[in-house]
C-alpha positions as CSV (number, residue, x, y, z in Angstrom):
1,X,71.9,139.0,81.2
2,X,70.5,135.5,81.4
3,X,73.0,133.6,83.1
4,X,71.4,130.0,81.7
5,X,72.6,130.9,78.3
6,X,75.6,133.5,78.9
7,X,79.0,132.0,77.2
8,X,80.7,134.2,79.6
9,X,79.8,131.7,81.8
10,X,80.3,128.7,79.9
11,X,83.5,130.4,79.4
12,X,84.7,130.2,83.0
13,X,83.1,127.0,83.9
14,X,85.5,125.7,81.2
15,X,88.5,127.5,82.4
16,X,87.8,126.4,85.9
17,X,88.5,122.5,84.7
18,X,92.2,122.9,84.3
19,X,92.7,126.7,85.5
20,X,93.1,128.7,89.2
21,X,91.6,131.2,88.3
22,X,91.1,132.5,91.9
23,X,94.8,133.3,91.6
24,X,94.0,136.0,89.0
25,X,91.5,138.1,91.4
26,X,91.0,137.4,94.8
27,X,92.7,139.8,96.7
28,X,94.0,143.5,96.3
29,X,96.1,143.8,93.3
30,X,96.2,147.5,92.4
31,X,99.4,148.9,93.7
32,X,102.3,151.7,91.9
33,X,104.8,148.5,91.6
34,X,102.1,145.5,90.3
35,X,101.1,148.6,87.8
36,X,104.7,148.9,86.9
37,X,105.6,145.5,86.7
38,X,103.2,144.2,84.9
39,X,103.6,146.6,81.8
40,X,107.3,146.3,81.7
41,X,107.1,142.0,81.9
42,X,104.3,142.4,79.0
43,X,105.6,145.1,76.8
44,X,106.9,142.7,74.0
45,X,103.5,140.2,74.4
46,X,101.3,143.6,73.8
47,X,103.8,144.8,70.7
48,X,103.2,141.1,69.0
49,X,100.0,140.2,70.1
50,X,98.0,143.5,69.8
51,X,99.7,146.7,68.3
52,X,102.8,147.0,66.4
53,X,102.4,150.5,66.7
54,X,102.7,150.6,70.4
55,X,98.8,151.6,71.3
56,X,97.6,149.5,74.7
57,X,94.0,150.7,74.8
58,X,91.2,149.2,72.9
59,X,90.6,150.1,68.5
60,X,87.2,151.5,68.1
61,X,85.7,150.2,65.0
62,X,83.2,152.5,63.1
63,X,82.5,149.8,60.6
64,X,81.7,146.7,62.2
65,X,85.6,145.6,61.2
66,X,88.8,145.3,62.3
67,X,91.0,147.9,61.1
68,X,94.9,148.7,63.0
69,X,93.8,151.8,62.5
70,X,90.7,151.8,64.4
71,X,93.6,152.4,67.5
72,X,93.6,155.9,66.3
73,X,90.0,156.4,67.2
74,X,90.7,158.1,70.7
75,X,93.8,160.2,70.0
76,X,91.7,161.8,66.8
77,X,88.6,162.5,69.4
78,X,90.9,164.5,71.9
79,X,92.7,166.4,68.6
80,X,89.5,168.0,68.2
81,X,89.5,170.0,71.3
82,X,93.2,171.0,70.9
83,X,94.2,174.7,69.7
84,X,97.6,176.4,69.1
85,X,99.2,177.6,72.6
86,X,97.1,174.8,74.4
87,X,99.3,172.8,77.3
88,X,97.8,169.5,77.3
89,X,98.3,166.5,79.7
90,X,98.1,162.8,79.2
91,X,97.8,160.4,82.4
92,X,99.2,157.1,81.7
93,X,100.9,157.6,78.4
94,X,102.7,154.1,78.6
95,X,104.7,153.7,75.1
96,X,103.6,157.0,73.9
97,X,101.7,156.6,70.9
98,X,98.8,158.8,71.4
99,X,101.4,162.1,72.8
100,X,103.3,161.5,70.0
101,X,100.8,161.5,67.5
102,X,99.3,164.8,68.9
103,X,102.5,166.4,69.8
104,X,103.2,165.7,65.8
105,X,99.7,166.7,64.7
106,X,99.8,169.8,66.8
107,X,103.4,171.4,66.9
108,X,102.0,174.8,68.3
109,X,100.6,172.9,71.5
110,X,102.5,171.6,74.2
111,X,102.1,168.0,75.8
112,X,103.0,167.1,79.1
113,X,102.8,163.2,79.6
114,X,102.9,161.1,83.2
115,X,103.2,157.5,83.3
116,X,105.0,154.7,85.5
117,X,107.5,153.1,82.9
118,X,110.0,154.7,81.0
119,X,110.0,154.5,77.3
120,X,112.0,152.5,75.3
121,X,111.8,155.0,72.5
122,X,113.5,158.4,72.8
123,X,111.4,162.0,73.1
124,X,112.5,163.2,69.4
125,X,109.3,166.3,70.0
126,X,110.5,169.3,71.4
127,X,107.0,170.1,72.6
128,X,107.0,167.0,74.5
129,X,108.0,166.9,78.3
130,X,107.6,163.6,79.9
131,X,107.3,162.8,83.7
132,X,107.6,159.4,85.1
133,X,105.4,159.3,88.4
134,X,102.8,158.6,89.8
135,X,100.1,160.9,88.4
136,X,97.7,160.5,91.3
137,X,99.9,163.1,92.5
138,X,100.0,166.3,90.4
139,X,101.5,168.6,93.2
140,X,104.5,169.4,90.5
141,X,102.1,171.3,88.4
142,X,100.2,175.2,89.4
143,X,96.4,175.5,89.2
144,X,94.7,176.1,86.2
145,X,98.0,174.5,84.2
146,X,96.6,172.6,81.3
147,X,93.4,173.0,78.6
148,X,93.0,169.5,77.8
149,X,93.4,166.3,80.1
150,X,93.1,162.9,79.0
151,X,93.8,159.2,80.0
152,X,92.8,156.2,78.1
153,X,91.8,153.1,80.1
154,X,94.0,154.1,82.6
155,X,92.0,155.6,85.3
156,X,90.5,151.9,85.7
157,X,93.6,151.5,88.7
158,X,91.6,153.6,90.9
159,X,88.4,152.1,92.3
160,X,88.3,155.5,94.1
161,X,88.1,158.3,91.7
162,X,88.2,161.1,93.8
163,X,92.2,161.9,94.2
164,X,92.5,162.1,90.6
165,X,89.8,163.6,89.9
166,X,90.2,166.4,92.0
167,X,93.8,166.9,91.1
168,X,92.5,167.1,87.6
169,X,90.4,169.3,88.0
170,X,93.0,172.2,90.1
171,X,95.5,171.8,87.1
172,X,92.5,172.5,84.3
173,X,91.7,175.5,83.3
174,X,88.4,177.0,83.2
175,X,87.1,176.0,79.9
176,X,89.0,173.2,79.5
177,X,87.9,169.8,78.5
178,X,88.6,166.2,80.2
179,X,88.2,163.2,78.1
180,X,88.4,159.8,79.2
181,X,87.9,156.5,77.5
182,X,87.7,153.5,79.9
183,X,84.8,150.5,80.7
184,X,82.7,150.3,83.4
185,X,79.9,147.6,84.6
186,X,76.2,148.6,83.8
187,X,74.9,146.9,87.3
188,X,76.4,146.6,90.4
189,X,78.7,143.7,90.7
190,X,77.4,141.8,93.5
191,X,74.5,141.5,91.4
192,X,75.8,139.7,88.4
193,X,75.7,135.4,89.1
194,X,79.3,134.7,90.7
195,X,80.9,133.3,87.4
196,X,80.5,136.5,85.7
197,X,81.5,138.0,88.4
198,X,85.5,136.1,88.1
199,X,84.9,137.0,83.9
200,X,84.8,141.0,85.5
201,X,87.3,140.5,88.1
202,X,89.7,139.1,86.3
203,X,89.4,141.2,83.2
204,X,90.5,144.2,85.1
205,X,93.1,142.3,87.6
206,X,94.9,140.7,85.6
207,X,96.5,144.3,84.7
208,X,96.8,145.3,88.1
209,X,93.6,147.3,87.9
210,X,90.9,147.2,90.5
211,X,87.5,146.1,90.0
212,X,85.1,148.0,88.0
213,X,83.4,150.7,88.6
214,X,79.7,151.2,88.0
215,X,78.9,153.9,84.9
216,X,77.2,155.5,87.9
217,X,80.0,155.8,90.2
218,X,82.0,156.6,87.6
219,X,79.8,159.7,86.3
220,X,79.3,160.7,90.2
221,X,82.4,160.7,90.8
222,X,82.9,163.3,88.3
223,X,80.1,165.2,88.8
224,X,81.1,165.6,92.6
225,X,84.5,166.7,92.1
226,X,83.4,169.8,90.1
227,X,83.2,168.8,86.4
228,X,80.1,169.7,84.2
229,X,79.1,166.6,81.3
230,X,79.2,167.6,77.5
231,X,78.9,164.4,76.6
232,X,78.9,160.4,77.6
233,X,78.8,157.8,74.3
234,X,78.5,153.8,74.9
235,X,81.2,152.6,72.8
236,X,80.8,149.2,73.5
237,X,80.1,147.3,70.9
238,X,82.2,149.5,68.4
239,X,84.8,147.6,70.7
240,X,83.7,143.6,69.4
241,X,85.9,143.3,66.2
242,X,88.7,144.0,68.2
243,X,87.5,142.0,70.8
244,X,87.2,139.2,68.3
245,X,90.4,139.1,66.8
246,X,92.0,138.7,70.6
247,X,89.7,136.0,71.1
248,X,91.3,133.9,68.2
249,X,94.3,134.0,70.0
250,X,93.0,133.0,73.5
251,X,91.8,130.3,71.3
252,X,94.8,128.5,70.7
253,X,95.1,127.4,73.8
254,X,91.3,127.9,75.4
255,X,90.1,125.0,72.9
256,X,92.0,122.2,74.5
257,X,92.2,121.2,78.0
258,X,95.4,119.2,77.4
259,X,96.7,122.2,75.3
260,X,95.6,124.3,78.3
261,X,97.3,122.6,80.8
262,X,100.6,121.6,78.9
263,X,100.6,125.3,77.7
264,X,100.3,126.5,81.4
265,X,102.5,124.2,82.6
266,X,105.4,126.2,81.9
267,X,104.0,129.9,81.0
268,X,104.9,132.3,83.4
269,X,101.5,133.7,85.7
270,X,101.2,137.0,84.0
271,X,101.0,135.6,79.8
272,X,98.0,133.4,81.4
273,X,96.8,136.2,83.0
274,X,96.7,138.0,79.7
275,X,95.1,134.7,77.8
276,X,91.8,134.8,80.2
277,X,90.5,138.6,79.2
278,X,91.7,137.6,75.7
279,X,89.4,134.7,75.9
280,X,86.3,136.2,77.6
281,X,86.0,139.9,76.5
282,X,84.3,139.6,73.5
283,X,81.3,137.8,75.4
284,X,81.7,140.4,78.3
285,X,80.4,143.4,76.1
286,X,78.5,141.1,73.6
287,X,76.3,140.1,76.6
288,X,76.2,143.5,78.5
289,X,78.6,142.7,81.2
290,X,80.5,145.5,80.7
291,X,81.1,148.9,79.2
292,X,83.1,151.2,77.6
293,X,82.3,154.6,77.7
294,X,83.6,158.0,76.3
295,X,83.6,160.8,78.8
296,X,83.8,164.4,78.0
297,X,83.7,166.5,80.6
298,X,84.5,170.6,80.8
299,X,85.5,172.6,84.1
């Protein structure tokens, strides 16, 4: 990553002209109620802005092109390890796209979901139970419980893995497969120059997440709470045309310092926050700042 001609950096110089951005990262963000707040204040920005259909997570394109569909990449991935009679859980389902779609694909499984917020749309699947909670905690469900676990870039809000992890693990089932989808830096991030480092920071804080994790802590942390690897794929650049397309948007504003500023002026703290990942995430991966990975691990 050569910092001299990285436009992530550009990028925040810019910003930095007519933008606090320390506001956005410094200092501890992750917490159950900045989680929940944030997705309920941004539920109708995400539905106009990103997916009509509801998903939050990132479209996988296997094209090189945008396609709404490409959303469906993850939930298709995780129907492939799901049989009749299996109990499956998702951990963070937040409007319930991706349940729904399995619990509708697979009628002879059953789906437990955990998430914060409540929907706005009503549980029509009968083999659908959904738990609003914190799912750090799964002391409401026995050992050996479920056959398939999964969480799109959700486990991001825990800089330590271990809790859930571990907790995961007890409620799988021997056999059972684990499947996450979530980014991760390549290189520690003390090491990156300290303008990329707000690009990372904020990228993840801005949603209430913590900072990265390493793909190394990340696989360790699995590794060392039990779970054996059949698989790990670098999905990152399938990730740009989406990437791309939120970019334009950012744009609008980004382009214009006066825009910026009169633009900012009056929009409340958390649509800017949602403007400066928008505006930098396509460079981040381009230019190897960050990851995104899918993780299948068995028990």
């Amino acid at each position: 990553m050569d910092a001299n001609n990285s436009n992530v950096i550009k990028k925040v110089r810019w910003m930095k002209t007519f933008l606090d951005l320390d506001k956005f990262w410094v200092g501890d963000k992750v917490s159950v109620e900045n989680i929940a707040t944030y997705y309920k204040l941004t539920d109708i920005p995400y539905q106009k802005y990103y997916s009509q259909d509801g998903f939050m997570h990132f479209h996988v394109s296997t094209d090189g092109e945008y396609h709404p569909e490409d959303a469906y990449y993850q939930p298709k991935t995780v129907s492939r390890f799901i049989k009749p009679g299996d109990k499956v859980l998702e951990l963070g389902f937040g409007k319930g796209p991706n349940i729904f779609f399995l619990a509708e694909k697979h009628p002879d499984a059953e789906f437990t979901g955990i998430d914060l917020n409540r929907l706005h749309r009503e549980n029509t699947f009968s083999n659908v139970k959904l738990y609003y909670q914190d799912y750090s905690d799964l002391s409401n469900f026995a050992d050996n419980t479920f056959t398939v676990v999964y969480g799109f870039e959700t486990l991001c809000y825990f800089e330590n893995k271990d809790k859930v992890f571990s907790e995961v693990y007890r409620v799988m089932k021997p056999g059972g497969h684990f499947i996450v989808y979530d980014y991760a830096i390549p290189e520690p991030f003390e090491t990156y120059d300290p303008d990329a480092q707000v690009a990372v920071a904020c990228f993840t804080k801005v949603g209430a997440a913590g900072l990265s994790n390493t793909v190394e802590e990340w696989e360790n942390a699995f590794i060392r709470n039990g779970f054996k690897r059949e698989s790990i794929t670098d999905l990152s650049r399938n990730l740009l045309p989406d990437m791309k397309r939120m970019e334009k948007v950012a744009l609008r504003i980004m382009d214009s310092k006066i825009k910026a500023k009169m633009a900012f002026a009056t929009m409340p703290d958390y649509l800017v926050g949602m403007l400066i990942p928008g505006y930098t995430s396509y460079d981040l991966y381009n230019e190897g700042y960050m990851n995104y990975k899918e993780w299948i691990f068995t028990k």
